[in-house]
MIMARZA-669749 format. One record per residue (C-alpha): chain; residue number from 1; x, y, z. Coordinates in pm, 1 decimal. Example, Ala and Ser with C-alpha at 12.3 -4.5 7.8 and 13.67 -1.06 7.14 Angstrom:
% residues 2
<atom 'A',1,<1230.0,-450.0,780.0>>
<atom 'A',2,<1367.0,-106.0,714.0>>
***
This chain:
% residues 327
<atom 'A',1,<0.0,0.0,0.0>>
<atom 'A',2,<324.7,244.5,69.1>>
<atom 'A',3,<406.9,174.1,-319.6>>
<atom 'A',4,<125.8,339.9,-417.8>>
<atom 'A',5,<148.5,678.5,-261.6>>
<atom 'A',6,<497.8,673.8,-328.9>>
<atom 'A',7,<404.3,653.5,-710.4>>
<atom 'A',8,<416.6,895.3,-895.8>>
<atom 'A',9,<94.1,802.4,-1141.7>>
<atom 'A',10,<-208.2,1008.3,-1223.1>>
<atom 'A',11,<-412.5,759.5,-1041.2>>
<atom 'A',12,<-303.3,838.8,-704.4>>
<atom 'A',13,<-425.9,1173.8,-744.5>>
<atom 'A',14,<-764.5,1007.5,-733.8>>
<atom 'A',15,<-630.2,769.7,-455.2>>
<atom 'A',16,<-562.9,1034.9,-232.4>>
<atom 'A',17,<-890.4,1240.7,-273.5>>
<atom 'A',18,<-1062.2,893.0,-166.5>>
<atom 'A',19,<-865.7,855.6,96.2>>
<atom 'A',20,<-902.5,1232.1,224.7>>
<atom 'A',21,<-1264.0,1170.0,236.8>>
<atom 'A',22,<-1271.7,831.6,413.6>>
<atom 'A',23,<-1065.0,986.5,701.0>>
<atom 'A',24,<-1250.9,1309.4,743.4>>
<atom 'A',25,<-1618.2,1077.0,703.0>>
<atom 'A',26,<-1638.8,1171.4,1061.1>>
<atom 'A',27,<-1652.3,1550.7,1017.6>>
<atom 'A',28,<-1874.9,1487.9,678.2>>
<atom 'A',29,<-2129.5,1312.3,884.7>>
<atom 'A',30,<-2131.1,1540.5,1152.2>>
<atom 'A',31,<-2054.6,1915.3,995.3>>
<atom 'A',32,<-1999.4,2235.1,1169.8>>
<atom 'A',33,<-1989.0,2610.3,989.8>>
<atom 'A',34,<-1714.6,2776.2,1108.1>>
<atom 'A',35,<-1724.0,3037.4,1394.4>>
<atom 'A',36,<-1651.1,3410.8,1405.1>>
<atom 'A',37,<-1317.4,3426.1,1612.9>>
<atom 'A',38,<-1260.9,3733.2,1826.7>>
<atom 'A',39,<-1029.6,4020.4,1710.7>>
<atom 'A',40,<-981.3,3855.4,1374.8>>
<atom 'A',41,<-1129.5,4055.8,1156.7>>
<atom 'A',42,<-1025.9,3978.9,841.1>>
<atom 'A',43,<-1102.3,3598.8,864.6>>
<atom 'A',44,<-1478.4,3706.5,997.8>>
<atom 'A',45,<-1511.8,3857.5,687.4>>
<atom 'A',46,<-1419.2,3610.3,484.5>>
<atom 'A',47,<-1637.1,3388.1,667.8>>
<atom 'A',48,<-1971.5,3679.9,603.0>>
<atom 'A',49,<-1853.1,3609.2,232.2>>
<atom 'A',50,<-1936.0,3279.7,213.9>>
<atom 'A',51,<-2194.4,3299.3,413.5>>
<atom 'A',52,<-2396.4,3471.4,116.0>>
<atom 'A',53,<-2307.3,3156.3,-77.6>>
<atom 'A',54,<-2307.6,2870.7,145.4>>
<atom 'A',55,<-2599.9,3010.2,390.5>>
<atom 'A',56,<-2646.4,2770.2,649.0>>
<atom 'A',57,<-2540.3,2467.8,460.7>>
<atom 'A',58,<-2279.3,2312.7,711.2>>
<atom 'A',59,<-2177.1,2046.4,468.1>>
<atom 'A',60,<-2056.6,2270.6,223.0>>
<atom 'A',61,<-1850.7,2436.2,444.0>>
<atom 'A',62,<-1703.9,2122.7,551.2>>
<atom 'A',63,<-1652.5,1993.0,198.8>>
<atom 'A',64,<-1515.1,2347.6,101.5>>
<atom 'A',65,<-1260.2,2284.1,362.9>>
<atom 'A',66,<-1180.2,1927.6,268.6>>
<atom 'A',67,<-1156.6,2028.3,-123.2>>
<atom 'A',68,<-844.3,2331.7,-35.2>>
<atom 'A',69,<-674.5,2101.3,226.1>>
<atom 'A',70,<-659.3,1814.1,-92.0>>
<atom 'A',71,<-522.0,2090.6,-268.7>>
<atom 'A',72,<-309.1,2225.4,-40.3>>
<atom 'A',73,<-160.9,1836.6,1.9>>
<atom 'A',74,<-97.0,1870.2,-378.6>>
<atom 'A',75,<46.9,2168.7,-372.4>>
<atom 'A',76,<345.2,2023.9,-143.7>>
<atom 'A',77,<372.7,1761.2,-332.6>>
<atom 'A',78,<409.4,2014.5,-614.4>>
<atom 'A',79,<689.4,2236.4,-423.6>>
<atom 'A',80,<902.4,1941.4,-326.6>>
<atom 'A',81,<883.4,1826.5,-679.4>>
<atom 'A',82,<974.7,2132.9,-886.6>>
<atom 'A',83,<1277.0,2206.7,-609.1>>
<atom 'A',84,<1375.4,1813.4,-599.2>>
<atom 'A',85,<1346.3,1781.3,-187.8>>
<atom 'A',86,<1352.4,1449.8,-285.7>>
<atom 'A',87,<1538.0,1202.6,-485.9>>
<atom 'A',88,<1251.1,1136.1,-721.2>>
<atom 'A',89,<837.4,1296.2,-739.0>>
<atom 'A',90,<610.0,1102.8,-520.6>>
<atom 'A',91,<296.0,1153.6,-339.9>>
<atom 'A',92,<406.3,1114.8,2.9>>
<atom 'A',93,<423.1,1454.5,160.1>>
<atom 'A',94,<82.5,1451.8,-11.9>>
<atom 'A',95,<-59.7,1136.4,186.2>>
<atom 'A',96,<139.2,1259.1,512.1>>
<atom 'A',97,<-72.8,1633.0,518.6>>
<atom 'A',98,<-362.1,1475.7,427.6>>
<atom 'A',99,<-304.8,1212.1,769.8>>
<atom 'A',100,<-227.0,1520.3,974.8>>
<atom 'A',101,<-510.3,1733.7,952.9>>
<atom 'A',102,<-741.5,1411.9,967.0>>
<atom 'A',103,<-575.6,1379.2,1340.0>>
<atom 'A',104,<-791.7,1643.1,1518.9>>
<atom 'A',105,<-1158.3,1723.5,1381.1>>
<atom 'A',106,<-1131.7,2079.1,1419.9>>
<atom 'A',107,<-860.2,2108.9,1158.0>>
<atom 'A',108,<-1129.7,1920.8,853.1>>
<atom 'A',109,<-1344.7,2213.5,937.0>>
<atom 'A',110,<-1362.4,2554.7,730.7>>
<atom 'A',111,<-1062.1,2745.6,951.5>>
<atom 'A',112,<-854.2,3025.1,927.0>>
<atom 'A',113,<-519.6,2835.4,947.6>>
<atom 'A',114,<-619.9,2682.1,592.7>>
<atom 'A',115,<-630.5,3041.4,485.2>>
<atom 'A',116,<-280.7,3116.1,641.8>>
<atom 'A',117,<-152.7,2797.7,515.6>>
<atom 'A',118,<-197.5,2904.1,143.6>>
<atom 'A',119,<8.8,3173.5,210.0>>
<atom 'A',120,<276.3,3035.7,353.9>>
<atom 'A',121,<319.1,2791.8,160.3>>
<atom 'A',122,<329.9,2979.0,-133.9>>
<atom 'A',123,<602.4,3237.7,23.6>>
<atom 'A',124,<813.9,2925.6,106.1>>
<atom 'A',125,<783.9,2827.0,-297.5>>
<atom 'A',126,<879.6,3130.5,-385.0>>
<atom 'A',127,<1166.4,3188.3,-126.3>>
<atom 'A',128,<1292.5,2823.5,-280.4>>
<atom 'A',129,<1349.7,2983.0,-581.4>>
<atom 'A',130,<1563.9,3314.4,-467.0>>
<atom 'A',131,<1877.4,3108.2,-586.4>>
<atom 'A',132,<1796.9,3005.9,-968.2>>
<atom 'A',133,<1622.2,3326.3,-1088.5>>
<atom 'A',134,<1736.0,3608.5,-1332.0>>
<atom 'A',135,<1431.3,3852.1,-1157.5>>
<atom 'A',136,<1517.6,3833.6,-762.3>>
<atom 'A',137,<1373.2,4111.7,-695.8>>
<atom 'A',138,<1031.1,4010.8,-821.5>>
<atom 'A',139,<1055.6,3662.4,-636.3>>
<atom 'A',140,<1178.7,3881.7,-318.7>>
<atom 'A',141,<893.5,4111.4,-333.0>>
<atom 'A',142,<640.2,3809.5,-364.9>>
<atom 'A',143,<748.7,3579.8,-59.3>>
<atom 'A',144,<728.4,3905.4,198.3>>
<atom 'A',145,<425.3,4005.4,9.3>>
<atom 'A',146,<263.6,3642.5,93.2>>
<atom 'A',147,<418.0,3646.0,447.5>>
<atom 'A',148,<266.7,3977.4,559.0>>
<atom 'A',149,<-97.5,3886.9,417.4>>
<atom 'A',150,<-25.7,3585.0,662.1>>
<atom 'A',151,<36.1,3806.6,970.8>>
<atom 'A',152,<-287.6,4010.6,839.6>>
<atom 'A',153,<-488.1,3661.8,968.6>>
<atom 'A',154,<-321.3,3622.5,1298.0>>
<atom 'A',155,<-78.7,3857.1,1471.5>>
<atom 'A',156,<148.1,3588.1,1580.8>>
<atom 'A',157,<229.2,3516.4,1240.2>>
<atom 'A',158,<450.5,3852.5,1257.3>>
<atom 'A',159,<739.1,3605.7,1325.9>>
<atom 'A',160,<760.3,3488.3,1008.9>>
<atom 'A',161,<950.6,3786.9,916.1>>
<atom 'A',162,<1223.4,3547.1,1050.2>>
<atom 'A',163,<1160.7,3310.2,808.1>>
<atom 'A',164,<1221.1,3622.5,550.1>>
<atom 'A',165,<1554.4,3713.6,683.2>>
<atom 'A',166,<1670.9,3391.0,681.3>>
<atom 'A',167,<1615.3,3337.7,357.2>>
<atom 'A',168,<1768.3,3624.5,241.7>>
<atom 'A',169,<2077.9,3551.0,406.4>>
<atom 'A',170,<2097.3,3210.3,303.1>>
<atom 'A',171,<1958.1,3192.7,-56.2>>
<atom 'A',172,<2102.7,3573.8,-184.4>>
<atom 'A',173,<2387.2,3777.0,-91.5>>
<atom 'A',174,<2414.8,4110.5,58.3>>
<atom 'A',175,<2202.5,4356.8,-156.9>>
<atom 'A',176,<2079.8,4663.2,-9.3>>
<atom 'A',177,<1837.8,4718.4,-299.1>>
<atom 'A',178,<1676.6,4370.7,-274.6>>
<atom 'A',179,<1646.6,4437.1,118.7>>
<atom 'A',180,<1446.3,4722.5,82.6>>
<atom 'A',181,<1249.5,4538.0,-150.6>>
<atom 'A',182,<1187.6,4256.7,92.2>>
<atom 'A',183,<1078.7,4541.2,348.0>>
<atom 'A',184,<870.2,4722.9,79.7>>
<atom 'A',185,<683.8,4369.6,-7.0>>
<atom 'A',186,<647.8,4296.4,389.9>>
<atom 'A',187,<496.8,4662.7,452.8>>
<atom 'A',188,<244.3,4697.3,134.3>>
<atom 'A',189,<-35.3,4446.2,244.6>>
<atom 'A',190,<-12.3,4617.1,603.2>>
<atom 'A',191,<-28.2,4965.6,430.9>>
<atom 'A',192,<-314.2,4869.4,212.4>>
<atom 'A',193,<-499.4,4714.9,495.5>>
<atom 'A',194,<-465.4,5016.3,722.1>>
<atom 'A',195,<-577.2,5248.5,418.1>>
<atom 'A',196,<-873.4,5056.9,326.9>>
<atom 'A',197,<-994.9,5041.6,708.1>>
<atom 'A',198,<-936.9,5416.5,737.1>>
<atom 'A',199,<-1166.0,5487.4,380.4>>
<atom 'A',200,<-1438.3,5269.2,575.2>>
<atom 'A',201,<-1422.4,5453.0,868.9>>
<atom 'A',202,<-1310.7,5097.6,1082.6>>
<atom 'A',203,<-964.8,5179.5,1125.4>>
<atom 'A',204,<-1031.7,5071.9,1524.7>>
<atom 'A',205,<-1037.0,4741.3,1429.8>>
<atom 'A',206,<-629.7,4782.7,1441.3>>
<atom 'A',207,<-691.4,4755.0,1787.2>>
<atom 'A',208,<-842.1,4416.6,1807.4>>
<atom 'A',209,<-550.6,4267.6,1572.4>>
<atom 'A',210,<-234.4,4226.0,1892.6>>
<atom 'A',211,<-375.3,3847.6,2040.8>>
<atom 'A',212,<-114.4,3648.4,2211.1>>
<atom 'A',213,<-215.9,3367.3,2382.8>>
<atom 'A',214,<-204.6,2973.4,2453.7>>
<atom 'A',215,<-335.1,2765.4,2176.0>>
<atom 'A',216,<-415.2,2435.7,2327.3>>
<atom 'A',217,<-801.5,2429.4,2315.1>>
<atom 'A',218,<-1014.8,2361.5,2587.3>>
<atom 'A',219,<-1230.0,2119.8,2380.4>>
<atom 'A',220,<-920.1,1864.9,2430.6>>
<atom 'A',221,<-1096.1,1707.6,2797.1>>
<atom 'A',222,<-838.3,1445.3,2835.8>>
<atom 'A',223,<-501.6,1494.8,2906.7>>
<atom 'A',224,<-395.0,1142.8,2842.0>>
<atom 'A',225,<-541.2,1144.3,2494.9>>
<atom 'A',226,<-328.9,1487.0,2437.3>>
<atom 'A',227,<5.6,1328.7,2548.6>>
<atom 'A',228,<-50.8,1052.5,2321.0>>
<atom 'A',229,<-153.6,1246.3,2043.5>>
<atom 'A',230,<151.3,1453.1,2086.5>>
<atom 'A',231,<397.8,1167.2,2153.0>>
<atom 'A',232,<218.2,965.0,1850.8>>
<atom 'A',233,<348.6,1321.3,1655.1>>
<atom 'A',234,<710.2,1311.7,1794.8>>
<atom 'A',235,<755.8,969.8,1739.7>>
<atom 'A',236,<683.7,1055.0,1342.2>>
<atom 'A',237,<894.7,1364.5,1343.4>>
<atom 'A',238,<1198.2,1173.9,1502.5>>
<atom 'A',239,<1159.5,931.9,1255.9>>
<atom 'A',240,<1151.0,1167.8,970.4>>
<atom 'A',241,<1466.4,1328.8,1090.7>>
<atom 'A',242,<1662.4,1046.1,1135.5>>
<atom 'A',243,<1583.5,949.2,741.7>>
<atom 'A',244,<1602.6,1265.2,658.7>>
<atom 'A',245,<2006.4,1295.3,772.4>>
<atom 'A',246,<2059.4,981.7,588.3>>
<atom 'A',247,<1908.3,1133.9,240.3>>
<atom 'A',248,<1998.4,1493.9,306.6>>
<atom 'A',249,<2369.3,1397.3,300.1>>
<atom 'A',250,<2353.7,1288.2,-48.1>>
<atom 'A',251,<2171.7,1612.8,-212.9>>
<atom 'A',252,<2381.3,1870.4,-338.4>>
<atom 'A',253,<2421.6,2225.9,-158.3>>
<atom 'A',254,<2067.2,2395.4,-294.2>>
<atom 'A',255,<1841.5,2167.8,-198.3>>
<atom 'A',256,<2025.1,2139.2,121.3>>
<atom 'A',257,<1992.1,2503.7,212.4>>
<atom 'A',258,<1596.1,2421.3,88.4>>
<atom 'A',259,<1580.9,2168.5,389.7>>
<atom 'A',260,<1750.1,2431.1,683.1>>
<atom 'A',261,<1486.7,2682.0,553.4>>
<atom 'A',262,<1195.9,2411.7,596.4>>
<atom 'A',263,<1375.8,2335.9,900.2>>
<atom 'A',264,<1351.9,2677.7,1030.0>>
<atom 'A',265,<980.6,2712.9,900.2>>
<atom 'A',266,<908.8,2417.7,1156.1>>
<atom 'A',267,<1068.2,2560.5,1408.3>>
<atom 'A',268,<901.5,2942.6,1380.2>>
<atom 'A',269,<555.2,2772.0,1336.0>>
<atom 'A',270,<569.1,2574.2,1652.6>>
<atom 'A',271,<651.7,2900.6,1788.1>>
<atom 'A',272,<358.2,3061.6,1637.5>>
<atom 'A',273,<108.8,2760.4,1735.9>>
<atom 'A',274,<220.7,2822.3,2093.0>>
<atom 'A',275,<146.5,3185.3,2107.2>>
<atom 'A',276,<-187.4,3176.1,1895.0>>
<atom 'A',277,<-491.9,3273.6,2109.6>>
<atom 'A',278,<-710.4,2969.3,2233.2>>
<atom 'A',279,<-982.8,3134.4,1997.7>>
<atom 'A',280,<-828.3,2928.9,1666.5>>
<atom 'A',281,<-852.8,2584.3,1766.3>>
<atom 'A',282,<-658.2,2478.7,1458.2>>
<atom 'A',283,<-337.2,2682.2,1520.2>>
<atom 'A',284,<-167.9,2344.9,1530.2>>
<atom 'A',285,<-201.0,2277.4,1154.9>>
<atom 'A',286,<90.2,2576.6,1066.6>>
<atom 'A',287,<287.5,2309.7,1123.0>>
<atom 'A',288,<189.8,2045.0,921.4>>
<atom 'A',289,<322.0,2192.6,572.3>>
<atom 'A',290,<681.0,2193.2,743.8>>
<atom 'A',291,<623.5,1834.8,914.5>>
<atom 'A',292,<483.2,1652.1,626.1>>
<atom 'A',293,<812.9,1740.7,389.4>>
<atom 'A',294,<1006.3,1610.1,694.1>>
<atom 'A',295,<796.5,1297.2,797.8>>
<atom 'A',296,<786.6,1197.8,443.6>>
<atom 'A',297,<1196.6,1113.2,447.6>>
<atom 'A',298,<1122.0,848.4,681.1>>
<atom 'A',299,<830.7,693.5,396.4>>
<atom 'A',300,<1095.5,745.4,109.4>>
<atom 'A',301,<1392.4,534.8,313.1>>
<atom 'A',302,<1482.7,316.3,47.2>>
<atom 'A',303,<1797.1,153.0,183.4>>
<atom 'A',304,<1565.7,78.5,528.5>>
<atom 'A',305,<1253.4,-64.3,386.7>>
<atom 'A',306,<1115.7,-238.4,722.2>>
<atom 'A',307,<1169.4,90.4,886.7>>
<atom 'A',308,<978.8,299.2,631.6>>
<atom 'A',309,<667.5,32.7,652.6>>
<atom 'A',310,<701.2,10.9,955.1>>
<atom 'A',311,<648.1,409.3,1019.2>>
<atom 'A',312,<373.8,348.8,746.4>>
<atom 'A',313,<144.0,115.2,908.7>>
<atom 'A',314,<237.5,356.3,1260.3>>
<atom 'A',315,<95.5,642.0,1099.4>>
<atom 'A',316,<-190.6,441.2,1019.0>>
<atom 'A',317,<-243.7,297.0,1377.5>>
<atom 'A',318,<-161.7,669.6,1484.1>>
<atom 'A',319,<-451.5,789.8,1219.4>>
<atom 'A',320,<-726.1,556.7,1340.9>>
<atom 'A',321,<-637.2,618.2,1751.2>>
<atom 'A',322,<-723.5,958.8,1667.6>>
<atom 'A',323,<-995.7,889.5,1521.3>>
<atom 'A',324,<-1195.3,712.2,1821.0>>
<atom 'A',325,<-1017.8,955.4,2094.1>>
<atom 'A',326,<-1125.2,1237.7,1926.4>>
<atom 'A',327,<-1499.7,1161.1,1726.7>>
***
């Protein structure tokens, strides 16, 4: 069964979409809309958007969801693909998101982190390509652009501007006029934003956007459960690392900047998920672009296959636990 998400054949795009909807049946069966959250006021009106198209149809919101995070899966599959993360294309990192946001049923649900997601997944795809490019500039201008309309979401997500710096320092060398452009990308949604709330006469939403917090949600009711859930999580990610050293070694220096930056996305969004208020019960799944890249090295161990099935058929176990704990 590993074969076939490893694959890189047509068919397991179909696979995959099956598969995303047998392990979110739970949330299908039972739907929720999503709720307003406090102080985020850009994601409540997103969710007044569709609201004048989806009306009270819970299910569609649910299947909405469900339909971007398939994408979404693709989409990594996509960026570790074009910049060769891996020794050959396969639909792992694919199978592994689709696993992780199946493990909680809050993250199947219409969210704001799927929003966020998008765009940081699509500054780390551009910020992957700051190294083979004859328009830096442009590419510069994009990734801040795409982290900033991030932090518009949640103000947490102000730390990525980490993740900026260290990709300029890593992927381009000193140029003072391609670090103003990274500040003039970062600063333009935030400009635009405050501009357009000032036209409406809401500029005092500003003051609602500052939420630091502690994201661990009070829906969670058993602590066992939780340490299980994030051991069962650990257990993966020490996995993935340990293949990922092995694999790693043999890539040449590019991609191997590529995996210090994903590295250091991991890192910042656990930092992030930490701080997020308790208001976004799916803070968690920042995370899970960055995990699923690593996680999937320990799927794609050729020279260990028993290992690799074996963290296969965990994941599964892992999967289904989840499942009951948390239906």
């Amino acid at each position: 069964m590993l074969q076939l998400f490893r694959n890189n054949s047509p068919f397991t795009v179909i696979v995959l979409f099956v598969f995303a909807l047998l392990v979110k049946f739970q949330v299908l069966l039972h739907p929720v809309a999503p709720i307003p959250v406090s102080g985020h006021f850009l994601y409540n009106y997103i969710i007044r958007g569709l609201f004048c198209v989806f009306k009270h149809g819970d299910f569609a919101y649910v299947m909405f969801a469900i339909i971007n995070l398939y994408v979404q899966s693709l989409y990594l599959k996509s960026i570790a693909t074009r910049h060769k993360l891996f020794p050959r294309p396969t639909y792992i990192p694919s199978f592994v998101y689709l696993l992780l946001t199946s493990i909680y049923p809050a993250f199947s649900t219409f969210n704001e982190t799927i929003l966020v997601n998008w765009f940081l997944m699509g500054a780390i795809d551009v910020m992957f390509g700051f190294t083979q490019t004859s328009h830096p500039r442009k590419l510069i201008f994009n990734a801040s652009f795409l982290l900033s309309m991030a932090a518009l979401f949640q103000f947490t997500m102000l730390s990525y501007f980490f993740l900026l710096l260290v990709g300029m320092v890593m992927f381009r060398s000193f140029n003072l006029g391609e670090w103003s452009v990274a500040m003039m990308g970062y600063t333009t949604p935030l400009y635009f934003m405050a501009c357009i709330l000032f036209l409406v006469d809401r500029f005092g939403l500003w003051t609602y956007w500052p939420h630091i917090g502690f994201s661990l949600s009070s829906d969670v009711n058993s602590l066992f459960y939780l340490i299980l859930t994030m051991l069962g999580i650990a257990i993966l990610l020490a996995s993935g690392i340990h293949a990922m050293q092995q694999n790693v070694a043999l890539s040449n220096i590019y991609v191997r900047r590529d995996w210090i930056a994903v590295s250091f996305y991991l890192i910042i969004s656990i930092f992030v998920a930490f701080l997020t208020d308790i208001g976004v019960k799916s803070a968690w799944m920042i995370t899970f672009p960055a995990l699923s890249i690593i996680i999937s090295h320990a799927l794609l161990l050729e020279k260990n296959k028993r290992f690799s099935n074996f963290i296969f058929y965990f994941s599964l176990v892992f999967l289904a636990f989840c499942l009951k704990a948390y239906k």
